[in-house]
C-alpha positions as CSV (number, residue, x, y, z in Angstrom):
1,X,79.3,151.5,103.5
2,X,78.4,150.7,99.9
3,X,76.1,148.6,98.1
4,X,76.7,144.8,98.1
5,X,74.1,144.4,94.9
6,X,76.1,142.1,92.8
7,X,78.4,143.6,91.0
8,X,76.5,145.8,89.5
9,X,75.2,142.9,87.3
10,X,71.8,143.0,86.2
11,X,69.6,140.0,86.2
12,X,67.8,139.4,82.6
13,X,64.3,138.6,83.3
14,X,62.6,135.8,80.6
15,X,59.2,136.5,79.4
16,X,57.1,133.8,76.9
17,X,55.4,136.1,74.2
18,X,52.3,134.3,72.5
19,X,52.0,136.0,68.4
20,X,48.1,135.3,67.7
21,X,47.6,134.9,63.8
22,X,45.8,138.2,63.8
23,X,49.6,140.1,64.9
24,X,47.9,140.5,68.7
25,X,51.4,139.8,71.4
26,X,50.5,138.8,74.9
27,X,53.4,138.6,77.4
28,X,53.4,135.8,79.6
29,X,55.9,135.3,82.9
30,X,55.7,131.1,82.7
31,X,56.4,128.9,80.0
32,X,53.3,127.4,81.1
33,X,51.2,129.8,81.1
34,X,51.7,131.1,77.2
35,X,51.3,127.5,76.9
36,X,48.1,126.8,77.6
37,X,47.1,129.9,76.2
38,X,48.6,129.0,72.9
39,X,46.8,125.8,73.0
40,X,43.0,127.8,73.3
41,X,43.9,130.3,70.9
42,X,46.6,128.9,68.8
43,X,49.5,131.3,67.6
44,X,53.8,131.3,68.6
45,X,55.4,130.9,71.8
46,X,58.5,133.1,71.7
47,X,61.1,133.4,74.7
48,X,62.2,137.3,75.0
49,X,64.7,138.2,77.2
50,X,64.5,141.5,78.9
């Protein structure tokens, strides 16, 4: 029998990137999550698709 995976069509997966103003990236996997970290540390929320 073969695969019922959808197509073959890959899901993208969305992670929130946080740029420091020293160059340091963090990844993180909610919106609200880089949030808050941006708002400690300061820096760039950035949306990456994967």
């Amino acid at each position: 029998m073969g695969c019922n995976c959808g197509g073959g069509a890959r899901g993208r997966a969305t992670i929130y990137r946080l740029v420091l103003p020293n160059g340091v990236m963090r990844d993180y996997p909610t919106r609200q999550e880089a949030e808050a970290a941006r708002q400690r540390s300061g820096g760039t929320v950035l949306v990456v698709n994967q």
